[in-house]
VMD Tcl script that draws the C-alpha trace (Angstrom):
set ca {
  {44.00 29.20 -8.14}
  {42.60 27.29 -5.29}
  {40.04 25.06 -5.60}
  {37.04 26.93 -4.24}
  {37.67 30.06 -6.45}
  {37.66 27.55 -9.34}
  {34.51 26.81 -8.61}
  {33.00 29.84 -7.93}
  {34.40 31.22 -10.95}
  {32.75 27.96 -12.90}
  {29.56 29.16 -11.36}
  {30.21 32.60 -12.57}
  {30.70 31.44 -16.18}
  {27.75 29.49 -15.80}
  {25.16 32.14 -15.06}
  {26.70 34.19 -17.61}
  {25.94 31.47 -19.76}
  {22.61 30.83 -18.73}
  {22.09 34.70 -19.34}
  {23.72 35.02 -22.81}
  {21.49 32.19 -24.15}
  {18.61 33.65 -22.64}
  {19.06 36.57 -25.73}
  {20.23 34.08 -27.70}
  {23.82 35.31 -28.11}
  {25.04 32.01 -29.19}
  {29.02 33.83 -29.83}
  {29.28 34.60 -26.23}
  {27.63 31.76 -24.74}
  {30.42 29.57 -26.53}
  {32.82 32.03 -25.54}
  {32.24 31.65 -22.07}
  {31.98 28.13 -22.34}
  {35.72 27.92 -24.03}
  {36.86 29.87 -20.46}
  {34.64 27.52 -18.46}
  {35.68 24.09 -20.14}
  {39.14 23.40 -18.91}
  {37.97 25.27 -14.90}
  {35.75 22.29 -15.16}
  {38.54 19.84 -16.08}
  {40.43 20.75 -13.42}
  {37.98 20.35 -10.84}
  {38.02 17.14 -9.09}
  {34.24 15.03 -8.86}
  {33.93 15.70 -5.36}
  {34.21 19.63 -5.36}
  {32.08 19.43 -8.58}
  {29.29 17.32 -6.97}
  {29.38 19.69 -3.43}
  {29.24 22.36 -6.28}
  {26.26 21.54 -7.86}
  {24.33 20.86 -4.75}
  {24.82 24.48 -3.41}
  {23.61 25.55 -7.12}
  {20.73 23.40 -6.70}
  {19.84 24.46 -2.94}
  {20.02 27.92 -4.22}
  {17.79 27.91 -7.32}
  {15.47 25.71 -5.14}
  {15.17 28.31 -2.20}
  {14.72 31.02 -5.32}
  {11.97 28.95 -6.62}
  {10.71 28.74 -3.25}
  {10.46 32.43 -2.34}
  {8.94 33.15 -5.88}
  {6.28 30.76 -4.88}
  {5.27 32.18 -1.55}
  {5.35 36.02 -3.11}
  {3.05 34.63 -5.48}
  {1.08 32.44 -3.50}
  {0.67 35.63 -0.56}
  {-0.03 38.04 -3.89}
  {-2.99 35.54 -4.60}
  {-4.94 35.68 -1.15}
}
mol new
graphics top color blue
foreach p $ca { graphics top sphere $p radius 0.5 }
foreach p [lrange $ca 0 end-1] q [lrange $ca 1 end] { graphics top cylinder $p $q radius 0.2 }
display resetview
């Protein structure tokens, strides 16, 4: 598997994750964490890093755009 489907299928994993502990489904988030663990092993620190910045740009312009509908919503 190349690299960059690797990591989009660790970022995948990860919002199921995120979801499944959400409703507190504690069997499926360590499911998905059992696929996700050696994905993330195989990953080298420099793909993970670049990774993890795009996650955090991401939920940042979410957080963002939440903000101004609820700022605008307020006026």
């Amino acid at each position: 598997m190349q690299q960059n489907a690797v990591v989009e299928q660790v970022l995948a994993l990860t919002r199921e994750m995120e979801h499944a502990v959400s409703l507190a489904d504690w069997p499926e988030a360590a499911r998905l964490a059992e696929i996700r663990s050696p994905l993330i092993m195989s990953l080298n620190a420099e793909q993970v890093h670049a990774s993890s910045d795009a996650a955090l740009r991401a939920n940042s312009q979410v957080s963002q755009t939440e903000l101004e509908a609820e700022n605008t919503t307020r006026s």
